[in-house]
PyMOL Python script that loads the backbone (N, CA, C, O; Angstrom):
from pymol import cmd

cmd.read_pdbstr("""\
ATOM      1  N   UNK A   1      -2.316  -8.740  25.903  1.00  0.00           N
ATOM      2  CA  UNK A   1      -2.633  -9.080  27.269  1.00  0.00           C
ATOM      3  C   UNK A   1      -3.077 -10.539  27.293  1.00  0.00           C
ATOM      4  O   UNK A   1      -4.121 -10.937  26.777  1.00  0.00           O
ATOM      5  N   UNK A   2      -2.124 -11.360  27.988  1.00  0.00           N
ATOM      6  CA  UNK A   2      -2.891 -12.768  28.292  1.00  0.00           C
ATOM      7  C   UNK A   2      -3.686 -12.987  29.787  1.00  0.00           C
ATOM      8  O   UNK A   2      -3.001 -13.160  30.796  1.00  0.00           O
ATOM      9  N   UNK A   3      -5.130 -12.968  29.862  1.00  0.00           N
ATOM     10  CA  UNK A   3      -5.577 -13.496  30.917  1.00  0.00           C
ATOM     11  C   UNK A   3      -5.705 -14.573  31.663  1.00  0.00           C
ATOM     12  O   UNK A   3      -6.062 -15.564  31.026  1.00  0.00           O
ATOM     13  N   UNK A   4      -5.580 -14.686  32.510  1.00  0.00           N
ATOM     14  CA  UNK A   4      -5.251 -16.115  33.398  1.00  0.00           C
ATOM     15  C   UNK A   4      -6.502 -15.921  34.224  1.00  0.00           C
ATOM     16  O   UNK A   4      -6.522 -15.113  35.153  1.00  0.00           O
ATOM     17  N   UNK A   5      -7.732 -16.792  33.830  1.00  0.00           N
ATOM     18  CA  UNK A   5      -9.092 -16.193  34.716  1.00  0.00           C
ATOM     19  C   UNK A   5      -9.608 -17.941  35.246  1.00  0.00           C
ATOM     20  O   UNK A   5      -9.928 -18.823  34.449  1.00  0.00           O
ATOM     21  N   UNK A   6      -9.577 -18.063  36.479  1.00  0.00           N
ATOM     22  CA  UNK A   6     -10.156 -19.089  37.235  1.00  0.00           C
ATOM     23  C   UNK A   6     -10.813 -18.739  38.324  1.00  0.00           C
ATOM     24  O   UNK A   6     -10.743 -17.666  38.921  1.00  0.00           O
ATOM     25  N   UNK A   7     -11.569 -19.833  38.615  1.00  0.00           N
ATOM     26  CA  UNK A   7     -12.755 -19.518  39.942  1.00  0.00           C
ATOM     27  C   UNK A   7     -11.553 -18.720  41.033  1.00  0.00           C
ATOM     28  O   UNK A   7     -10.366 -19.008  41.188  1.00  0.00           O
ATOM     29  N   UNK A   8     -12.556 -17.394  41.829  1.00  0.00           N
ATOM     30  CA  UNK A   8     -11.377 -16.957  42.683  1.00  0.00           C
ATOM     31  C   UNK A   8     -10.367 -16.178  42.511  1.00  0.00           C
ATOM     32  O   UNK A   8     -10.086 -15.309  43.336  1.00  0.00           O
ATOM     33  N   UNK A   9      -9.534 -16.425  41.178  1.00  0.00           N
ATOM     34  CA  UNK A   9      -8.365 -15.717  40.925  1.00  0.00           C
ATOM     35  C   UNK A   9      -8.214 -15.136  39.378  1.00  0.00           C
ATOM     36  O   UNK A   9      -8.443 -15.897  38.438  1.00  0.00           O
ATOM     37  N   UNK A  10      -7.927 -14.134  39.211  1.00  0.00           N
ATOM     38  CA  UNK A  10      -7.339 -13.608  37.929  1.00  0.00           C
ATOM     39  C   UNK A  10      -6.157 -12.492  38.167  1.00  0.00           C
ATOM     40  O   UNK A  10      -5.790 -11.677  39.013  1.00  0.00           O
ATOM     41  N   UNK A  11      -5.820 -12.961  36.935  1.00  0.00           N
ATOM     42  CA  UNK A  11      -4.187 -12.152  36.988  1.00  0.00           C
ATOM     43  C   UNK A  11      -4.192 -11.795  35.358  1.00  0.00           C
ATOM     44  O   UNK A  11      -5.063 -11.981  34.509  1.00  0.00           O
ATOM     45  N   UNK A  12      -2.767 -11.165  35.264  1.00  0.00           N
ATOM     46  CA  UNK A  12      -3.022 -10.991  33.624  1.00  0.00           C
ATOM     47  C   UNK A  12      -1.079 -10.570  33.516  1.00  0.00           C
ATOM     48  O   UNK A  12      -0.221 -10.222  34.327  1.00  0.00           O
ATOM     49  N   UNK A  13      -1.124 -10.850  32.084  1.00  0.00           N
ATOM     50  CA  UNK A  13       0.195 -10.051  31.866  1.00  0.00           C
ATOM     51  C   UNK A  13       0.833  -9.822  30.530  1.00  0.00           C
ATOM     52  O   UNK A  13       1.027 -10.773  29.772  1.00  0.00           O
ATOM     53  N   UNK A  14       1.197  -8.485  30.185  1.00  0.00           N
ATOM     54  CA  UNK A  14       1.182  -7.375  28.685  1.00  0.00           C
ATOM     55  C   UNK A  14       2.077  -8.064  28.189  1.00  0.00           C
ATOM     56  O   UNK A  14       3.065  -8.448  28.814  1.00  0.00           O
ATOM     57  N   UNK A  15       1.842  -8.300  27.018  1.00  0.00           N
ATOM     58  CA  UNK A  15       2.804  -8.592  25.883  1.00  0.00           C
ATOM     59  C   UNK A  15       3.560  -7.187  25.449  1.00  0.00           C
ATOM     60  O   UNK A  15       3.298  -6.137  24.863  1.00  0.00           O
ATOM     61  N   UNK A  16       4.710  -7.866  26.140  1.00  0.00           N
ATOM     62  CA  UNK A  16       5.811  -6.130  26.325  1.00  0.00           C
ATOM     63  C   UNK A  16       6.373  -6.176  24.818  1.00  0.00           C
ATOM     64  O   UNK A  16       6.953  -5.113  24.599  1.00  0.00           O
ATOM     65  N   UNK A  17       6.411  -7.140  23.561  1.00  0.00           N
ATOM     66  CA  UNK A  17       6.839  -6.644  22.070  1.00  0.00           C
ATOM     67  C   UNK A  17       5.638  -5.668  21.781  1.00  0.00           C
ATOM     68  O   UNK A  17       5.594  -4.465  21.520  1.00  0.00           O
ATOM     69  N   UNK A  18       4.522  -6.807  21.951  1.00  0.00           N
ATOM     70  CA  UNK A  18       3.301  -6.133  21.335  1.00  0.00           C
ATOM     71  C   UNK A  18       3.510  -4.522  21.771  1.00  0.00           C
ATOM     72  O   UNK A  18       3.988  -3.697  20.993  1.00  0.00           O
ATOM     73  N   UNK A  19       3.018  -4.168  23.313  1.00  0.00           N
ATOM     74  CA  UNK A  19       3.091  -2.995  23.685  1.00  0.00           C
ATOM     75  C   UNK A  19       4.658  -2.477  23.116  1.00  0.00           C
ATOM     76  O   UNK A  19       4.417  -3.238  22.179  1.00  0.00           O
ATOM     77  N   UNK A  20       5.820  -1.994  22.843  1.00  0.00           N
ATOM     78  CA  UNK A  20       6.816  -1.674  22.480  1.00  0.00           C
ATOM     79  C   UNK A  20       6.403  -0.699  20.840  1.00  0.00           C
ATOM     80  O   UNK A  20       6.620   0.449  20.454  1.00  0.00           O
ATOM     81  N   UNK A  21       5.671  -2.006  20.215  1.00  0.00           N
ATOM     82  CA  UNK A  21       5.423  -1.929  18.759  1.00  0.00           C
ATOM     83  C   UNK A  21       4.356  -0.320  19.032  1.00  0.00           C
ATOM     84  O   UNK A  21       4.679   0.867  18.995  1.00  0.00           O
ATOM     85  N   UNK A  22       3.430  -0.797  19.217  1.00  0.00           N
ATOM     86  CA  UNK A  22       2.363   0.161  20.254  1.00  0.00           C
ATOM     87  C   UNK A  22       2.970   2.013  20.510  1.00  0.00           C
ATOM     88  O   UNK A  22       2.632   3.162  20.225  1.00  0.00           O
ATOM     89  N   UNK A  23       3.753   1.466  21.031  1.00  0.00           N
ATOM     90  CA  UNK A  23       4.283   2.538  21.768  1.00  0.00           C
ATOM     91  C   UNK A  23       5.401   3.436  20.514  1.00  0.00           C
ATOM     92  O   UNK A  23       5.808   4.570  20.767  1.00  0.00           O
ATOM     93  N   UNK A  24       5.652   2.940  19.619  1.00  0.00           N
ATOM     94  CA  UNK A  24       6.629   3.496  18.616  1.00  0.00           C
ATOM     95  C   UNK A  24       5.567   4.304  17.825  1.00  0.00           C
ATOM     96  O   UNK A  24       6.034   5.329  17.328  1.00  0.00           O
ATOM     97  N   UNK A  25       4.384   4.108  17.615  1.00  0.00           N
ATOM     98  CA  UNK A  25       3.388   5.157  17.006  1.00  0.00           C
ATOM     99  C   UNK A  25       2.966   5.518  18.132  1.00  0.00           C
ATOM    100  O   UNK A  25       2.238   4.605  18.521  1.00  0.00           O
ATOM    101  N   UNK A  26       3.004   6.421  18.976  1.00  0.00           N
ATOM    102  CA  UNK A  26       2.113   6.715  19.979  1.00  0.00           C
ATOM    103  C   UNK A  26       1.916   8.716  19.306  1.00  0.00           C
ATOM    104  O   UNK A  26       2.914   9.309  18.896  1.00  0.00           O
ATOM    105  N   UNK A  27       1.051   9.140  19.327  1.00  0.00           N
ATOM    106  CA  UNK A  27       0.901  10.686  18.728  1.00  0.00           C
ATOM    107  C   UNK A  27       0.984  10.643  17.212  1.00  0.00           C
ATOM    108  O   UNK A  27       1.303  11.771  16.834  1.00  0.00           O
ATOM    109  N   UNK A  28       0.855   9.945  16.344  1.00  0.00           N
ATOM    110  CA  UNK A  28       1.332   9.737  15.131  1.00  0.00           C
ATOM    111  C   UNK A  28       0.307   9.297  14.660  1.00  0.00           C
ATOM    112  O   UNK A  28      -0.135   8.331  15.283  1.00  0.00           O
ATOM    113  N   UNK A  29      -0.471   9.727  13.491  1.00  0.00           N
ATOM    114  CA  UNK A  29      -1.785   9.537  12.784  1.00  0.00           C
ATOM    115  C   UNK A  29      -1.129   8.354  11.554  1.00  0.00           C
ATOM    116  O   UNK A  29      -0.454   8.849  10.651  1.00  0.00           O
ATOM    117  N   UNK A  30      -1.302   7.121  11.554  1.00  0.00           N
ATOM    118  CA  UNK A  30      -0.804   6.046  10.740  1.00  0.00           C
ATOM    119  C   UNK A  30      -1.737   5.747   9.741  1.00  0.00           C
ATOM    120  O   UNK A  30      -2.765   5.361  10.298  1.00  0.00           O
ATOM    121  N   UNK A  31      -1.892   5.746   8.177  1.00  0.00           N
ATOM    122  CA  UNK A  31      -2.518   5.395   7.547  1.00  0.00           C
ATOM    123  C   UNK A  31      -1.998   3.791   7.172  1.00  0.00           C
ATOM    124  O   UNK A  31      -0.794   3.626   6.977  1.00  0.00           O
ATOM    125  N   UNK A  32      -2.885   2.683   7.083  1.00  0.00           N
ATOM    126  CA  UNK A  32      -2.466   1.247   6.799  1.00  0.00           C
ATOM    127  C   UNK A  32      -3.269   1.374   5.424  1.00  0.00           C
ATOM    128  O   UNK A  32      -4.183   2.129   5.092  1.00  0.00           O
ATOM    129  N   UNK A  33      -2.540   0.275   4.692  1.00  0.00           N
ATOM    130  CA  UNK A  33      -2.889   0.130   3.182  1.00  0.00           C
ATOM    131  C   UNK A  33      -3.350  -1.727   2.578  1.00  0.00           C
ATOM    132  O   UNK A  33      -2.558  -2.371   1.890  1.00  0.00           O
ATOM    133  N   UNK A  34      -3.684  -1.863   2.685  1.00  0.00           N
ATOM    134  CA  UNK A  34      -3.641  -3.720   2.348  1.00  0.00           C
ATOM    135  C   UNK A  34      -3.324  -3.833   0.351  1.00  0.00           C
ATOM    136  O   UNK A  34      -3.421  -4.849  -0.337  1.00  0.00           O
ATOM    137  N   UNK A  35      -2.998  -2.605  -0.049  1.00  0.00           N
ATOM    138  CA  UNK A  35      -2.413  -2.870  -1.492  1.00  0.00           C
ATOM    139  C   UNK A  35      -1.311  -3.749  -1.203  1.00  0.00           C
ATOM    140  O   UNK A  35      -0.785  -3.927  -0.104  1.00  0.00           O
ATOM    141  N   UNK A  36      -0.903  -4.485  -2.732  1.00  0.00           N
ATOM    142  CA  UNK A  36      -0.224  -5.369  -2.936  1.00  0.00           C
ATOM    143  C   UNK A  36       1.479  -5.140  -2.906  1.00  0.00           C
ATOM    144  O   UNK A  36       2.404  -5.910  -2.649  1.00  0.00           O
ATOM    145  N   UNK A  37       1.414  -3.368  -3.385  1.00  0.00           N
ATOM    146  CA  UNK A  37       2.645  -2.626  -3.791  1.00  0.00           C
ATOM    147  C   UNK A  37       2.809  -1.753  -3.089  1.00  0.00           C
ATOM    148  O   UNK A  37       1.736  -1.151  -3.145  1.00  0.00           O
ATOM    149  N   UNK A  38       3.712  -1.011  -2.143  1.00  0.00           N
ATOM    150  CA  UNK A  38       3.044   0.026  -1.714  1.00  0.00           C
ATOM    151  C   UNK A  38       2.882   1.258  -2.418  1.00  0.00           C
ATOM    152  O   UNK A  38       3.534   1.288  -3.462  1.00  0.00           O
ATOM    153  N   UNK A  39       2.269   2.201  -2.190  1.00  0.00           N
ATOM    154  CA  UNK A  39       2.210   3.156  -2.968  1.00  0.00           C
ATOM    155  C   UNK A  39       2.911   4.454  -2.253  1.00  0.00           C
ATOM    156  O   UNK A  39       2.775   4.372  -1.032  1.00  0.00           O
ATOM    157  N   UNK A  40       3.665   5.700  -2.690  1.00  0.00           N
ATOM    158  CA  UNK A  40       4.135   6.762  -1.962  1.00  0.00           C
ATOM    159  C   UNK A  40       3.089   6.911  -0.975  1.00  0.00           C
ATOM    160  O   UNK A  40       1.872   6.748  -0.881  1.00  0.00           O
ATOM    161  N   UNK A  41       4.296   7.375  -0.122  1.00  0.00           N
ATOM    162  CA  UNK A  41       3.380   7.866   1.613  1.00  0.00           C
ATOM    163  C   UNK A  41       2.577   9.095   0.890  1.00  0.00           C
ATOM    164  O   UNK A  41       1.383   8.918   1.129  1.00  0.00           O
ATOM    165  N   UNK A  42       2.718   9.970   0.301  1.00  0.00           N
ATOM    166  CA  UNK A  42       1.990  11.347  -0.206  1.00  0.00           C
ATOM    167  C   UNK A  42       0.985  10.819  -0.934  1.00  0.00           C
ATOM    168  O   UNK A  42      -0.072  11.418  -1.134  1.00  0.00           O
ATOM    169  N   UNK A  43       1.262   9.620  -1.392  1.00  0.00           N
ATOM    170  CA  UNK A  43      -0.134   9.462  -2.563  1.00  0.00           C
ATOM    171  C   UNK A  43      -1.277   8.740  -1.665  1.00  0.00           C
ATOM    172  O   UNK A  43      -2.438   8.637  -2.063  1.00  0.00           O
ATOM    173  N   UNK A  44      -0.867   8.291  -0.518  1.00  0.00           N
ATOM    174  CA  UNK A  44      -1.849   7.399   0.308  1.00  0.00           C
ATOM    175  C   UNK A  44      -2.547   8.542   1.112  1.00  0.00           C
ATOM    176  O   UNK A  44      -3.725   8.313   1.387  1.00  0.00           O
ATOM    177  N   UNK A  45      -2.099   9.572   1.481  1.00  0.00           N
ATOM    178  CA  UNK A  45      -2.464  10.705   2.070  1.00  0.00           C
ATOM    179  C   UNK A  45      -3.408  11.392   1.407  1.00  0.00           C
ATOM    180  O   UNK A  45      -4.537  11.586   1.857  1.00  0.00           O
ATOM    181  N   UNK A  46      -2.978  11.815   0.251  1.00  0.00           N
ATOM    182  CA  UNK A  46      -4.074  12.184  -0.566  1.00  0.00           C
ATOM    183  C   UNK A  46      -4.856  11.341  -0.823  1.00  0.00           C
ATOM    184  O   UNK A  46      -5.795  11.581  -0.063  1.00  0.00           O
ATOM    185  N   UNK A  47      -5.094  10.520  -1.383  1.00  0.00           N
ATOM    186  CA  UNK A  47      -6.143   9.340  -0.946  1.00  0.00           C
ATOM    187  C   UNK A  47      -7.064   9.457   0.121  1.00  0.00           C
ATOM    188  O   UNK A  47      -8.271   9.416  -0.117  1.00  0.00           O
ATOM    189  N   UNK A  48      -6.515   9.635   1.584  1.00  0.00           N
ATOM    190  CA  UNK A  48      -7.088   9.109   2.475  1.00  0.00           C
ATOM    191  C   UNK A  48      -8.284  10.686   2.846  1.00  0.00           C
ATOM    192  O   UNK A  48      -9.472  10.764   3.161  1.00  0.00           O
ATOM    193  N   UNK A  49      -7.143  11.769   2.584  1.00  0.00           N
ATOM    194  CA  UNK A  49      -8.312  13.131   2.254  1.00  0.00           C
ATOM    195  C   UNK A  49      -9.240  13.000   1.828  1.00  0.00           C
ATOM    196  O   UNK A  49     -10.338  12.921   2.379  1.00  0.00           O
ATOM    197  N   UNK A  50      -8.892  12.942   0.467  1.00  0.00           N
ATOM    198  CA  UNK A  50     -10.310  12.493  -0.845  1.00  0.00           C
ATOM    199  C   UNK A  50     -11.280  11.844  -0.102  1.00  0.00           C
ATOM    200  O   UNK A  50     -12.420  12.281   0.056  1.00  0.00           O
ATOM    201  N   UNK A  51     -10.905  10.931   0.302  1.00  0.00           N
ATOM    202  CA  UNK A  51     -12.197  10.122   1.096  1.00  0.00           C
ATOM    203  C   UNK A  51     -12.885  10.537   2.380  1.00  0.00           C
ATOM    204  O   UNK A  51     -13.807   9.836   2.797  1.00  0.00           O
ATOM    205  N   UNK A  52     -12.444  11.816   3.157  1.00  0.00           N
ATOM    206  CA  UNK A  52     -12.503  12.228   4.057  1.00  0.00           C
ATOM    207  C   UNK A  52     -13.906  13.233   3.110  1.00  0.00           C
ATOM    208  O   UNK A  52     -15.096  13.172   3.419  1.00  0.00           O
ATOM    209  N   UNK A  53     -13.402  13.985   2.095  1.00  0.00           N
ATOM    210  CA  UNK A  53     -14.244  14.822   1.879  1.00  0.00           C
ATOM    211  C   UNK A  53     -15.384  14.489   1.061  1.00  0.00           C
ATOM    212  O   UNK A  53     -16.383  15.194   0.918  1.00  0.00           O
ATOM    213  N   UNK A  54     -15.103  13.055   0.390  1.00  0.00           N
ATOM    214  CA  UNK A  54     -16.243  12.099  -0.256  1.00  0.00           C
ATOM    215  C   UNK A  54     -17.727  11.862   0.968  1.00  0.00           C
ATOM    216  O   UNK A  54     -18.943  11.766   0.801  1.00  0.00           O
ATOM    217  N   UNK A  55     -16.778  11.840   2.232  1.00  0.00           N
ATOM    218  CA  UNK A  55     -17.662  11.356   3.411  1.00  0.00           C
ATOM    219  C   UNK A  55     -18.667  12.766   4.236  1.00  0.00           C
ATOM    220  O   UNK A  55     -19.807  12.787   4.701  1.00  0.00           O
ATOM    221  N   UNK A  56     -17.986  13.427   4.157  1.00  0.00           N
ATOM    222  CA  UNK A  56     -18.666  14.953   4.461  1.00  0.00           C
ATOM    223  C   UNK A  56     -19.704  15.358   3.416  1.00  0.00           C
ATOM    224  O   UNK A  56     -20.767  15.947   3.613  1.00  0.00           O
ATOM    225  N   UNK A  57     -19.113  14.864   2.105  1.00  0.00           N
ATOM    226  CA  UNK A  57     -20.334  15.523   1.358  1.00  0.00           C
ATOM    227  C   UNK A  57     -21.621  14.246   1.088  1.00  0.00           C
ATOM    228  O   UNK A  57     -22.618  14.455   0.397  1.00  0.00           O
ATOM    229  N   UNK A  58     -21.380  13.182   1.661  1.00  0.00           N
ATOM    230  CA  UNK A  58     -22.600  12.374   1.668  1.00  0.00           C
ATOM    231  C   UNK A  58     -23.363  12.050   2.917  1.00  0.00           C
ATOM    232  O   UNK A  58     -24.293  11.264   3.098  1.00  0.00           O
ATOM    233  N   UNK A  59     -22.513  13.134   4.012  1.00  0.00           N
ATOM    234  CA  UNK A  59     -23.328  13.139   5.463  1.00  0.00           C
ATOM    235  C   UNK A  59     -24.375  14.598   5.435  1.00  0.00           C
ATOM    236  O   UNK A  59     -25.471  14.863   5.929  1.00  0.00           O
ATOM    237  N   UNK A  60     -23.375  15.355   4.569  1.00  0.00           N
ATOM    238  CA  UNK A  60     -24.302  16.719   3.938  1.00  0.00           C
ATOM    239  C   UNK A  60     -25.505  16.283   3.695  1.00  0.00           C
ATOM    240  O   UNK A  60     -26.511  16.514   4.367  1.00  0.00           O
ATOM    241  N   UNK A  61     -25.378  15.315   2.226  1.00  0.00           N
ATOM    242  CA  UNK A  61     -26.584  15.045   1.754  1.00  0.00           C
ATOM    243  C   UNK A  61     -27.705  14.701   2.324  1.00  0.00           C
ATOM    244  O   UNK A  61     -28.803  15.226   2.141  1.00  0.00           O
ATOM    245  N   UNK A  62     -27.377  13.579   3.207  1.00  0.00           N
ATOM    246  CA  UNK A  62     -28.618  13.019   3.693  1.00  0.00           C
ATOM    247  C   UNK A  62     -28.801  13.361   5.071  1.00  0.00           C
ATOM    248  O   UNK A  62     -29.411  12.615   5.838  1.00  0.00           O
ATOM    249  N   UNK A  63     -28.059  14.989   5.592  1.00  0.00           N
ATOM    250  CA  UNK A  63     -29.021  15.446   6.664  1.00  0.00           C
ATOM    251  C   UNK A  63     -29.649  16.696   6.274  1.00  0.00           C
ATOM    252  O   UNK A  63     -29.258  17.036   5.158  1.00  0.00           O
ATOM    253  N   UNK A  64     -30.177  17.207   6.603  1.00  0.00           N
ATOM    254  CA  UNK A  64     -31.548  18.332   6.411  1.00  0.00           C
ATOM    255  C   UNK A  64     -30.942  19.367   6.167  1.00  0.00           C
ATOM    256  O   UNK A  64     -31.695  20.339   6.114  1.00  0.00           O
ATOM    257  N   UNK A  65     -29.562  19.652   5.937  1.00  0.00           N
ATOM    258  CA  UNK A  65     -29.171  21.024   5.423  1.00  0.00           C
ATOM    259  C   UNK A  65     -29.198  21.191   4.004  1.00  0.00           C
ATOM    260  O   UNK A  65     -29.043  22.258   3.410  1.00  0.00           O
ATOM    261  N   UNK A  66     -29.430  19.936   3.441  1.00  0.00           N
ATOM    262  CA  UNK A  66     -29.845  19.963   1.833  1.00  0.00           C
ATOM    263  C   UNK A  66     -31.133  19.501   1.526  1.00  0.00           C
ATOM    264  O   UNK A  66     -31.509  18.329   1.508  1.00  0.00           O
ATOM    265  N   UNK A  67     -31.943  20.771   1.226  1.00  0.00           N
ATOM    266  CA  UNK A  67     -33.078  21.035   1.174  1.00  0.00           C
ATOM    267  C   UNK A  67     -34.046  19.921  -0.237  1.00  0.00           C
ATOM    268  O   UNK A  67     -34.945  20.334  -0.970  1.00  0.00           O
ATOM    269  N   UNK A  68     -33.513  18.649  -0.212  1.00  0.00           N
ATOM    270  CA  UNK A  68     -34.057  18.581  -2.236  1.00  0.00           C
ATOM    271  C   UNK A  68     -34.532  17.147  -1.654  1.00  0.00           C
ATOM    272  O   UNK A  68     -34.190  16.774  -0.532  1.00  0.00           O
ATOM    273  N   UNK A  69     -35.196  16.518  -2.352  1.00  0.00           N
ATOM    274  CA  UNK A  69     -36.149  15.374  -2.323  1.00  0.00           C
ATOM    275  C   UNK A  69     -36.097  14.409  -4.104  1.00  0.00           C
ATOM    276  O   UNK A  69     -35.608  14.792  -5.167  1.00  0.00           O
ATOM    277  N   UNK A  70     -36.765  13.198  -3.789  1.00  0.00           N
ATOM    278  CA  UNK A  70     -36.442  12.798  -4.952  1.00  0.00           C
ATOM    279  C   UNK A  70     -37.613  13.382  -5.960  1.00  0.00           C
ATOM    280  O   UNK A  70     -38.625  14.019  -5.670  1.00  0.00           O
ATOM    281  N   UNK A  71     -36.949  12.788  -7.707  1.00  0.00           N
ATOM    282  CA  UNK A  71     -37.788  13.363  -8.628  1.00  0.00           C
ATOM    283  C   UNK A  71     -38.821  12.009  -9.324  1.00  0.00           C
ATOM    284  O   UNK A  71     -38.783  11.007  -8.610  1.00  0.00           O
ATOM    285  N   UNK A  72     -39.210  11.947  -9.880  1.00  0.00           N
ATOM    286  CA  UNK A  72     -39.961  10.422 -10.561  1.00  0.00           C
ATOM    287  C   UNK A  72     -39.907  11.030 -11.716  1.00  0.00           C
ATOM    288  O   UNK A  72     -41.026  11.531 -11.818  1.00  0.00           O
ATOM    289  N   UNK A  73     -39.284  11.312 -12.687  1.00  0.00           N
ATOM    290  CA  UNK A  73     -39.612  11.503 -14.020  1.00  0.00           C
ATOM    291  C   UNK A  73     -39.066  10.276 -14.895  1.00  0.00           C
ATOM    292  O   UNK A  73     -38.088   9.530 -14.846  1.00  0.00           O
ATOM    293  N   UNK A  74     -40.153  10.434 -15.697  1.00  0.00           N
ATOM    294  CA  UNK A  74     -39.647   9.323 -17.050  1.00  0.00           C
ATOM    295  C   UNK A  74     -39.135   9.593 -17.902  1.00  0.00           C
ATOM    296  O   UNK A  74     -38.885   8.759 -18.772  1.00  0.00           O
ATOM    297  N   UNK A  75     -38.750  10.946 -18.005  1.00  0.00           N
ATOM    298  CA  UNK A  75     -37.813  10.719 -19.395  1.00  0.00           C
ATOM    299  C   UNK A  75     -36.130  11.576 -18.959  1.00  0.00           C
ATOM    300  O   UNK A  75     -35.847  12.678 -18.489  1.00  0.00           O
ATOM    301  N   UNK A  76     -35.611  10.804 -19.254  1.00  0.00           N
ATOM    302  CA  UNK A  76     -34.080  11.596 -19.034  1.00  0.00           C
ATOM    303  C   UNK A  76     -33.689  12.447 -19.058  1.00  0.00           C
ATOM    304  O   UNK A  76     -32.832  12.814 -18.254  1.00  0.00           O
ATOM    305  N   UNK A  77     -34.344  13.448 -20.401  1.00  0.00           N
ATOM    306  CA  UNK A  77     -33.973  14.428 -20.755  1.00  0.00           C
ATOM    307  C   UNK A  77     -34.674  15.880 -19.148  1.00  0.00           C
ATOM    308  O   UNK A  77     -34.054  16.926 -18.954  1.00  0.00           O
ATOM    309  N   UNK A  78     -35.668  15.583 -18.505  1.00  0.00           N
ATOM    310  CA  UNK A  78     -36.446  16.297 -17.786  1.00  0.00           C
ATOM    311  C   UNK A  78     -35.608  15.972 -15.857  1.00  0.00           C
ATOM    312  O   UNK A  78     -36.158  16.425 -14.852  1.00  0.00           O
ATOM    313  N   UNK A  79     -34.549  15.308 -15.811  1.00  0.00           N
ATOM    314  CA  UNK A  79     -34.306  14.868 -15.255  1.00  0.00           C
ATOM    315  C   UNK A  79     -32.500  15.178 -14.740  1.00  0.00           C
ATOM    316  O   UNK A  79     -31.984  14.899 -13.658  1.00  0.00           O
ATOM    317  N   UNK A  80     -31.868  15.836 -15.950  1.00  0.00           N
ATOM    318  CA  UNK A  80     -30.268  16.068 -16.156  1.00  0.00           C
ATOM    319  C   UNK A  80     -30.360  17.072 -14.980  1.00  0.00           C
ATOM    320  O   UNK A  80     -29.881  16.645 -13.929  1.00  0.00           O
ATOM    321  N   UNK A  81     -30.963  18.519 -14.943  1.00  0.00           N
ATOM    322  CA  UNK A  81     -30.296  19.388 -14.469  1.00  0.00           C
ATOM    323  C   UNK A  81     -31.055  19.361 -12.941  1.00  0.00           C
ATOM    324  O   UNK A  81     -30.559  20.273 -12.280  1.00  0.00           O
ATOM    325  N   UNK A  82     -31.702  18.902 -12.446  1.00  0.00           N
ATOM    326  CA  UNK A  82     -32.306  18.937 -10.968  1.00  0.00           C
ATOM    327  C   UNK A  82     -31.072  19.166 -10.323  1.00  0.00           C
ATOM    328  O   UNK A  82     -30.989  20.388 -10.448  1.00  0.00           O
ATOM    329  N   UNK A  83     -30.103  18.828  -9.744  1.00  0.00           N
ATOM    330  CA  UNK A  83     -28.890  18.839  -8.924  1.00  0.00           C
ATOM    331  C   UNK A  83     -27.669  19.165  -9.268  1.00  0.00           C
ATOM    332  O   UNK A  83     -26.892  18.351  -9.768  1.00  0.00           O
ATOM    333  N   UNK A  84     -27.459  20.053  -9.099  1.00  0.00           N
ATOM    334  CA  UNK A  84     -25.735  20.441  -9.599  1.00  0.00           C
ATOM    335  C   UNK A  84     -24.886  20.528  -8.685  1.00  0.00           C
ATOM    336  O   UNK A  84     -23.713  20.787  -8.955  1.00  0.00           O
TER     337      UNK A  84
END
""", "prot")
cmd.dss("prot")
cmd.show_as("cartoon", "prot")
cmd.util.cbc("prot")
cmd.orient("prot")
């Protein structure tokens, strides 16, 4: 959209490629990649899951349906099994 805005008057008018481009994904869930190579459409998908469920389980964590708090111990060994 280019605006044309002066005292009094404005107008405007769509960049009909832009919108076209736009309009060729319209209903279509598009994953973009900024890798160098591309990688299979299936492997970017799975990817983009993984990270979907990376994100659920660290919104889990830090709201109140996970009942656990931190520990202060000093020695490592007293410290492995708190969280599984």
């Amino acid at each position: 959209m280019n605006p044309d805005i002066r005292e009094g008057y404005f107008s405007y008018r769509l960049d009909e490629t832009h919108l076209q481009k736009a309009q060729t994904l319209d209903g279509l869930y598009a994953i973009g990649s900024s890798l160098k190579k591309e990688p299979p459409a299936k492997e970017l998908v799975r990817n983009d899951k993984r990270l979907a469920t990376v994100e659920m389980a660290f919104r889990t964590m830090k709201s109140l349906s996970l009942p656990i708090r931190p520990i202060h111990h000093r020695k490592k060994a007293r410290v492995e099994a708190h969280v599984l």
